[in-house]
C-alpha positions as CSV (number, residue, x, y, z in Angstrom):
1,X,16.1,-16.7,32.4
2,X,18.8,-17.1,29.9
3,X,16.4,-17.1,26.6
4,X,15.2,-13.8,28.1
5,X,18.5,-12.4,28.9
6,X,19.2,-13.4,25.2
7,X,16.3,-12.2,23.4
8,X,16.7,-9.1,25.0
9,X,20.4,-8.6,24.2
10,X,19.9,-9.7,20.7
11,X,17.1,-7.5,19.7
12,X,18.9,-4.5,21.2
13,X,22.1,-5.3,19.4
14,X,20.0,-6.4,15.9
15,X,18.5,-2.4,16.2
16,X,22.0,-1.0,16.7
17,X,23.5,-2.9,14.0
18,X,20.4,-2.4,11.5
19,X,20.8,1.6,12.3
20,X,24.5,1.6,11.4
21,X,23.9,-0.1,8.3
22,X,21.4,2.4,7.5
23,X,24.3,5.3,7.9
24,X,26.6,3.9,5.7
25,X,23.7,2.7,3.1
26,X,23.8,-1.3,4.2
27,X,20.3,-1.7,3.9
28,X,17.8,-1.5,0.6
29,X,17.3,2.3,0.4
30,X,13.5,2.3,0.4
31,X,14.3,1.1,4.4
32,X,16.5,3.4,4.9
33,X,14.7,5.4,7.7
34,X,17.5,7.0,9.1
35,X,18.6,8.9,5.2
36,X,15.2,8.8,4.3
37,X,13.9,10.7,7.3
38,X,16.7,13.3,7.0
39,X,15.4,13.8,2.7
40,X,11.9,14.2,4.1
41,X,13.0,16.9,7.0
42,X,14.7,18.8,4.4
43,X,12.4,18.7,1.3
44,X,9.8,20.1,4.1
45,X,12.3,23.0,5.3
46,X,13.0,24.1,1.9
47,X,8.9,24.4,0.9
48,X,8.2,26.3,4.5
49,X,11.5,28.4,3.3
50,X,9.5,29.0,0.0
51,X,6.6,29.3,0.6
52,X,5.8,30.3,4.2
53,X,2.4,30.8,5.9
54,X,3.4,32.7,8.8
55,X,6.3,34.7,6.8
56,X,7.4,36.5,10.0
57,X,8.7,33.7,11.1
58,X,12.5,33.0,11.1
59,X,13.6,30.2,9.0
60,X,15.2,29.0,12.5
61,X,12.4,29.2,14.5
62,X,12.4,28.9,18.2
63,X,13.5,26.2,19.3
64,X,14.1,24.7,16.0
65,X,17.7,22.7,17.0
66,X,15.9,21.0,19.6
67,X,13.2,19.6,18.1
68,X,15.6,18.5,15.3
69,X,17.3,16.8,18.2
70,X,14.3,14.8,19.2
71,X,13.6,13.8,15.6
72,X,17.0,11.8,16.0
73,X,16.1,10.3,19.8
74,X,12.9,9.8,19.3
75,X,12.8,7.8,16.3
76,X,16.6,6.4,17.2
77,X,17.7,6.5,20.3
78,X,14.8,5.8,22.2
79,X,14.2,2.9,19.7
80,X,17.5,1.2,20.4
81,X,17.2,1.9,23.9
82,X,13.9,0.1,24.2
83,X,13.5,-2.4,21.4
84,X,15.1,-5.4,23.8
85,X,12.2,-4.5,26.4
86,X,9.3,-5.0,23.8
87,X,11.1,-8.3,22.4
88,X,11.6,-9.6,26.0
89,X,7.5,-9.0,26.1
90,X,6.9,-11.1,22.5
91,X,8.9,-13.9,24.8
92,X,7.4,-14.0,27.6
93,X,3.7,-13.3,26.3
94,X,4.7,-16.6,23.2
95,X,5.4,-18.3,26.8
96,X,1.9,-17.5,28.3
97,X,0.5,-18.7,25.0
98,X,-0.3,-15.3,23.6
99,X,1.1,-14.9,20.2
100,X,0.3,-12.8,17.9
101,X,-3.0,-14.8,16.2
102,X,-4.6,-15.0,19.6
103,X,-6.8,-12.0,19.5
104,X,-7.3,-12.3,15.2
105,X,-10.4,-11.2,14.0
106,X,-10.1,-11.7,10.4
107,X,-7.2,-12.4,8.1
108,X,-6.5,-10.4,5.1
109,X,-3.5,-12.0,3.8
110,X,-5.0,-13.2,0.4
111,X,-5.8,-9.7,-0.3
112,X,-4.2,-7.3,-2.7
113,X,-1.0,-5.8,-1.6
114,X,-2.7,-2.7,-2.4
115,X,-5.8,-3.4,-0.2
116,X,-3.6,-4.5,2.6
117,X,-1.5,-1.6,2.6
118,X,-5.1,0.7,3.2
119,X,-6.5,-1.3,5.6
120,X,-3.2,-1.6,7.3
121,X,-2.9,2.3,7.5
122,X,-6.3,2.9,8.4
123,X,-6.4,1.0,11.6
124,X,-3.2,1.7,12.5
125,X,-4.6,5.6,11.8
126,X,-7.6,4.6,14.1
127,X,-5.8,3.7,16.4
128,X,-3.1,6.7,16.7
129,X,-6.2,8.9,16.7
130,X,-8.0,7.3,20.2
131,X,-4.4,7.1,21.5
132,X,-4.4,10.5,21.0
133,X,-7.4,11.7,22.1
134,X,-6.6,9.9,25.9
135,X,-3.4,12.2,25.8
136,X,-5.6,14.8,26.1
137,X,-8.4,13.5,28.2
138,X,-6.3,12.1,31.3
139,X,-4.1,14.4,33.2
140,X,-1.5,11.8,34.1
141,X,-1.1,11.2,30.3
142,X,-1.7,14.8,29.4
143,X,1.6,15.7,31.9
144,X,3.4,13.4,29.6
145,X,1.5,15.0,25.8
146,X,2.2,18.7,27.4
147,X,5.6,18.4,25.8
148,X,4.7,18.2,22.8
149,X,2.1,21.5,23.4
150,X,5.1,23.0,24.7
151,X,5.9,24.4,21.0
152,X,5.3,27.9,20.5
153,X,6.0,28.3,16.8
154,X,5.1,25.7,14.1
155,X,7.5,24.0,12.0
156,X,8.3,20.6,10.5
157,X,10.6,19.1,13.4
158,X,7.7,19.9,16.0
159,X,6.1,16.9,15.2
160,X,9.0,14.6,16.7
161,X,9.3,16.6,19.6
162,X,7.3,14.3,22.1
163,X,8.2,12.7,25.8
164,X,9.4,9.4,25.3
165,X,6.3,8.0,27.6
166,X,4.3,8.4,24.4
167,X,5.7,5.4,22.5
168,X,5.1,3.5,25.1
169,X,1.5,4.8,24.8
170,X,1.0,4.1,21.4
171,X,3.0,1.3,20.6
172,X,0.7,-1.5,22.9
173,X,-2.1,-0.1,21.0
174,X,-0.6,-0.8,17.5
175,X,0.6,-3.9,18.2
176,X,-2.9,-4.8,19.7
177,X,-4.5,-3.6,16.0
178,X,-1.8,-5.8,14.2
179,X,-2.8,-8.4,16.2
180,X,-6.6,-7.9,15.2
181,X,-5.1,-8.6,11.8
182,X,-3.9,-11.7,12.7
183,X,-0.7,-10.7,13.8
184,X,-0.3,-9.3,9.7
185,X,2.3,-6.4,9.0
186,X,2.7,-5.9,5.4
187,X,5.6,-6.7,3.7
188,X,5.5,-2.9,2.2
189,X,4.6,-1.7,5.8
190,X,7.4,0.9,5.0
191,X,5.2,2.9,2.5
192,X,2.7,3.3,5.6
193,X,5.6,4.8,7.9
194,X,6.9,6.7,5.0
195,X,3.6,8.2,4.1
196,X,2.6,9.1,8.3
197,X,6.1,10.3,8.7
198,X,5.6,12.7,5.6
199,X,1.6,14.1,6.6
200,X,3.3,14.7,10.2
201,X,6.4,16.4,8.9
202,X,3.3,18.5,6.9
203,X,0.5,19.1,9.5
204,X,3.5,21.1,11.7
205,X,5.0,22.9,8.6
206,X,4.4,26.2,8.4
207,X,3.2,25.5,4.8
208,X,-0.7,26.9,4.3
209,X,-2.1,23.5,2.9
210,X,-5.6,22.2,3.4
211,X,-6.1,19.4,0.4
212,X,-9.1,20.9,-1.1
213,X,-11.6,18.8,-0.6
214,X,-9.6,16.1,0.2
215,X,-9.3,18.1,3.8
216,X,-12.1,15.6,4.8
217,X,-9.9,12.9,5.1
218,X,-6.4,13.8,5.4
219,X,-5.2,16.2,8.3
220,X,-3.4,19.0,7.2
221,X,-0.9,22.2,8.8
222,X,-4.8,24.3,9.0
223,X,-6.2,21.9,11.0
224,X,-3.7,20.5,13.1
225,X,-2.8,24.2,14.1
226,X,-5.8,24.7,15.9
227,X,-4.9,21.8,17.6
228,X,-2.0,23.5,19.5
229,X,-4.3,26.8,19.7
230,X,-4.0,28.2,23.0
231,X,-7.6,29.1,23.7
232,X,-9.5,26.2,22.6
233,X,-13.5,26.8,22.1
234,X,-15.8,26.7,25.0
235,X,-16.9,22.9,25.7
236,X,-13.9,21.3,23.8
237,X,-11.0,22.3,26.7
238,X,-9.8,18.6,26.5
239,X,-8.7,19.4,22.8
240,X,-9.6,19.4,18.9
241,X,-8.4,17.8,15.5
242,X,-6.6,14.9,17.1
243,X,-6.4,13.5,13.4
244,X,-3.0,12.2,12.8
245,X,-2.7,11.3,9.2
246,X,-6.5,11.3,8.6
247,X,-8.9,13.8,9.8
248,X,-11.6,11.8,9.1
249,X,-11.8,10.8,12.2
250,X,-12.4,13.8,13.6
251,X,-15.2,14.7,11.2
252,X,-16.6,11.4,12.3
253,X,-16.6,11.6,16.1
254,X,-17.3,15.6,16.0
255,X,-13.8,16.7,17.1
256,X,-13.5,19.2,14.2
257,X,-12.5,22.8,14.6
258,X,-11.4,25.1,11.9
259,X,-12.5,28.8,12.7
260,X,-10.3,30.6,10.5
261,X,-7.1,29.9,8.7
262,X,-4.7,32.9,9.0
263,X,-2.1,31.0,10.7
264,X,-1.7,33.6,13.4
265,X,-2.9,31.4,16.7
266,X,-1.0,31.8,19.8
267,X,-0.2,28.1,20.5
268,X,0.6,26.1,23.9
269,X,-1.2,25.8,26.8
270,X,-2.0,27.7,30.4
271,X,1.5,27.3,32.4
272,X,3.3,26.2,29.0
273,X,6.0,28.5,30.9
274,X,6.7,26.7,33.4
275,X,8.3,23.9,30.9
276,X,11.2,23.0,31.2
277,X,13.0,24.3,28.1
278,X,16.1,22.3,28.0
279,X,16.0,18.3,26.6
280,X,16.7,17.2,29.9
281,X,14.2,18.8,31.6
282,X,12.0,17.7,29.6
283,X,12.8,14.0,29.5
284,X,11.7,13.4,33.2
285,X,8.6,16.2,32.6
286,X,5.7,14.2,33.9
287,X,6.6,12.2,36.8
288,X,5.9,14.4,39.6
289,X,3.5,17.0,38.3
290,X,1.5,19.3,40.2
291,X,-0.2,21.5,37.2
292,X,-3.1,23.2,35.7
293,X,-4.6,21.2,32.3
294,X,-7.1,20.9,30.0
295,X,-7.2,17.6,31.1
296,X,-9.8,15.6,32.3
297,X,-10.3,16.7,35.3
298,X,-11.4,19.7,33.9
């Protein structure tokens, strides 16, 4: 029990430590995710200040502070607060003889950097998408996603604001693709989380981008609006555009809806009012639910 106790304890206090270096500029800056996430937020803010879509829309938007709030838990906090659980995990599964080669599929280690890097991003994509797309199509996980519907105006910081159930959602799944890899992150993995980061800061900007033709495979603000529409098209209640950073996927599996692109969609959901609209509230959101959704028992 004590090597659990220990890698638990260590891993928490490793995260704590490796954030506070990141404040005070302790760590190589192109790992800095703390600064480097607060750049992003505001390079974003300043283009949907210059060049807005929906231009009656304040440059504080409602509920702008709070989302900010959740970009800081949700990529902070809530990692501190859980990264000794998922080491504790690593520990016990290396002492049921599960590591990470165990479920390897093919190893593409004597690729290029460059090659690893796309093939890392796409499955990890992939796999965000069909995470995704459960959110929407179970109600016990949609309770949990209904947060994030919960927005009623568009803006950068919209894309943190998610229940903390959802990374533990997502996170099995990617460490399930990494394992497929052979247990293979990239040493540049941070260009990936960089480059997600920055096409989710984008797709809930209120910035009218679609890529040109390059909309085919990489989700953009157009598309990803429709996903938070309100009325959603007949047949398709459970949801559309569940791209993250790629909509190919979506072109792929026929999850594609762009009906117009004038940026004036009611968003949320039937009952959105009855969310809580405090941070609190919304952090135990989901546990004991009792609600109409678009989910799939629809």
């Amino acid at each position: 029990m004590q090597k659990y106790f220990d890698a638990f304890i260590n891993s928490f206090r490793g995260t704590i430590d490796w954030t506070w270096k990141s404040i005070l500029f302790d760590v190589p800056w192109y790992t800095n995710y703390f600064w480097g996430i607060i750049l992003l937020s505001v390079l974003v803010w300043i283009l949907e200040i210059a060049f807005p879509w929906r231009k009656n829309q304040a440059v504080f938007r409602k509920d702008f502070w709070l989302d900010g709030f959740y970009i800081f838990f949700n990529f902070f906090l809530f990692a501190i607060a859980i990264s000794g659980f998922y080491k504790l995990l690593e520990v016990l599964f290396l002492d049921l003889g599960i590591s990470v080669d165990t479920l390897s599929l093919f190893n593409i280690r004597g690729w290029s950097p460059f090659l690893q890097l796309v093939v890392f991003f796409i499955l990890l994509d992939f796999v965000q998408w069909f995470t995704h797309m459960l959110l929407h199509r179970y109600a016990f996980l949609w309770e949990f996603h209904k947060v994030h519907h919960s927005v009623k105006e568009m803006g950068f910081a919209a894309h943190m604001r998610y229940h903390w159930m959802e990374n533990l959602f997502y996170k099995p799944l990617k460490t399930f693709a990494v394992m497929i890899l052979g247990g293979f992150e990239p040493e540049q993995a941070y260009i990936v989380h960089f480059f997600a980061i920055a096409i989710g800061h984008l797709n809930h900007s209120n910035i009218k981008l679609t890529w040109g033709p390059l909309k085919y495979i990489f989700n953009n603000p157009v598309m990803h609006l429709y996903h938070h529409a309100y009325e959603l098209p007949e047949g398709r209640k459970n949801g559309v555009n569940y791209g993250i950073s790629l909509s190919l996927w979506d072109y792929i599996f026929k999850t594609n809806y762009i009906p117009e692109d004038s940026g004036l969609v009611p968003l949320g959901y039937e009952g959105d009012d009855e969310m809580p609209k405090s941070f609190l509230g919304q952090l135990v959101h989901g546990f004991h639910f009792k609600s109409k959704n678009r989910a799939a028992s629809e």
